[in-house]
C-alpha positions as CSV (number, residue, x, y, z in Angstrom):
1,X,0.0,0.0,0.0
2,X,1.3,3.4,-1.3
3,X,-0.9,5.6,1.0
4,X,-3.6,6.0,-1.7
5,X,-6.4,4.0,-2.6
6,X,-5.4,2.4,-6.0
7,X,-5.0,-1.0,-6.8
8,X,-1.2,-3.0,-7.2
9,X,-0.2,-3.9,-10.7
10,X,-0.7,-7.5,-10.9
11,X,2.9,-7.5,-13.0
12,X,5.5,-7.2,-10.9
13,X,9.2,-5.5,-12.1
14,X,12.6,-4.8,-10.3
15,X,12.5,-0.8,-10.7
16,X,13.8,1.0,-7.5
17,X,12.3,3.5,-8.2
18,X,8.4,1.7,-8.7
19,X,6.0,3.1,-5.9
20,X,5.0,-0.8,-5.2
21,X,8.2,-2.8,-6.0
22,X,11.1,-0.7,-4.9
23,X,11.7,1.8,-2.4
24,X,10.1,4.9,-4.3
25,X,7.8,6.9,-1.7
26,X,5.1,9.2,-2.9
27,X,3.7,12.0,-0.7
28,X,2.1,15.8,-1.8
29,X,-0.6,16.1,-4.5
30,X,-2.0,13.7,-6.0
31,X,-2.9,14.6,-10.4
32,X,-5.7,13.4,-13.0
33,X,-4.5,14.0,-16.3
34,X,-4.0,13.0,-19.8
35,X,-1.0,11.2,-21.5
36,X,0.2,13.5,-23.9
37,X,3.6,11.5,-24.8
38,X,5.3,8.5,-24.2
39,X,8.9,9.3,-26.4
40,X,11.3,8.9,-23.4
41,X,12.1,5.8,-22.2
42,X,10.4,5.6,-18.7
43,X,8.7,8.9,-18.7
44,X,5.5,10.1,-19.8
45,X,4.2,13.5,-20.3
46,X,0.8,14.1,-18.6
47,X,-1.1,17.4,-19.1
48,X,-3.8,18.5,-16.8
49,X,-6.4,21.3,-17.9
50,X,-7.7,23.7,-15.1
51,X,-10.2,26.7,-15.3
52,X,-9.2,30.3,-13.9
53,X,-11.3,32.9,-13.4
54,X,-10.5,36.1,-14.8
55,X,-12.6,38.9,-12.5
56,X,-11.9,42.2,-15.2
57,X,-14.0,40.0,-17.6
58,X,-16.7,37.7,-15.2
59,X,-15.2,34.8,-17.3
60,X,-13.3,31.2,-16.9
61,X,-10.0,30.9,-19.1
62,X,-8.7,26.9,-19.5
63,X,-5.3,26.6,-18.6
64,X,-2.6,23.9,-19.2
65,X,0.4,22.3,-16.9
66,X,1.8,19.7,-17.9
67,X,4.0,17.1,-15.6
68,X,7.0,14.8,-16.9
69,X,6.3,11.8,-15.2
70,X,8.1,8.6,-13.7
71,X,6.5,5.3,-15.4
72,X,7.6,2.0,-13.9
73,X,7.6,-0.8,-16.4
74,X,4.7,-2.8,-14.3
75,X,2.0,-0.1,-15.2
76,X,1.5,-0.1,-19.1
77,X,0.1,3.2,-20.2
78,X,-0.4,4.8,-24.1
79,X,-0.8,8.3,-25.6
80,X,-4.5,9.4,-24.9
81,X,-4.7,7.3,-21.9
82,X,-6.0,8.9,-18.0
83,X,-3.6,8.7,-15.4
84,X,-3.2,9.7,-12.0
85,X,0.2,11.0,-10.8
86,X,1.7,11.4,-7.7
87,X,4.8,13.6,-6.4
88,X,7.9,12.3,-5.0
89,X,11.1,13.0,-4.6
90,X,13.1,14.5,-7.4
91,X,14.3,11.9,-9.7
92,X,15.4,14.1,-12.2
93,X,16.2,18.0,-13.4
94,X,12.3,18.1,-14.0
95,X,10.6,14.6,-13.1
96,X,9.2,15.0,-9.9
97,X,6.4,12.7,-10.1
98,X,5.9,8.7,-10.7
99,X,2.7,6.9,-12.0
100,X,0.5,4.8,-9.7
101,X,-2.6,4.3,-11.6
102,X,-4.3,4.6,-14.9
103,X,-7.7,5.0,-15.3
């Protein structure tokens, strides 16, 4: 158990750095989002759309982020797919974040 309700992979793999077969702890915010791309070997790209409010206008804008994400090999994900992302330690210049479900 990860902290989270979301079920194990039934796979299992030998990454250390796999939320639920190595030593990987999550903690912080948990993210729904989108694959957007899955070109880097162990990382995905997930983007999350959010409204904000603009108050000059009375109207909602849609805004982007987008998160590079850790993928250990026992979760299979493609582009299009939802996923839900959780932070952890850095595990790279910008990957601060690791897969532990898709939708």
């Amino acid at each position: 158990m990860i902290g989270i309700d979301v079920e194990e992979p039934e796979e299992k793999c030998s990454d250390p750095n796999c939320p639920f077969h190595g030593h990987l702890k999550v903690r912080g915010i948990t993210i729904k989002g989108k694959v957007v791309s899955t070109s880097m070997q162990k990382t995905v790209v997930v983007e999350r759309e959010r409204l904000h409010y603009v108050p000059k206008y009375e109207r909602y804008e849609k805004r982007t982020s987008r998160y590079k994400a850790h993928l250990p090999p026992c979760i299979h994900v493609d582009k299009g797919d939802d996923v839900i992302i959780m932070e952890c330690r850095p595990l790279s210049k910008t990957k601060h974040f690791v897969v532990v479900s898709k939708k």
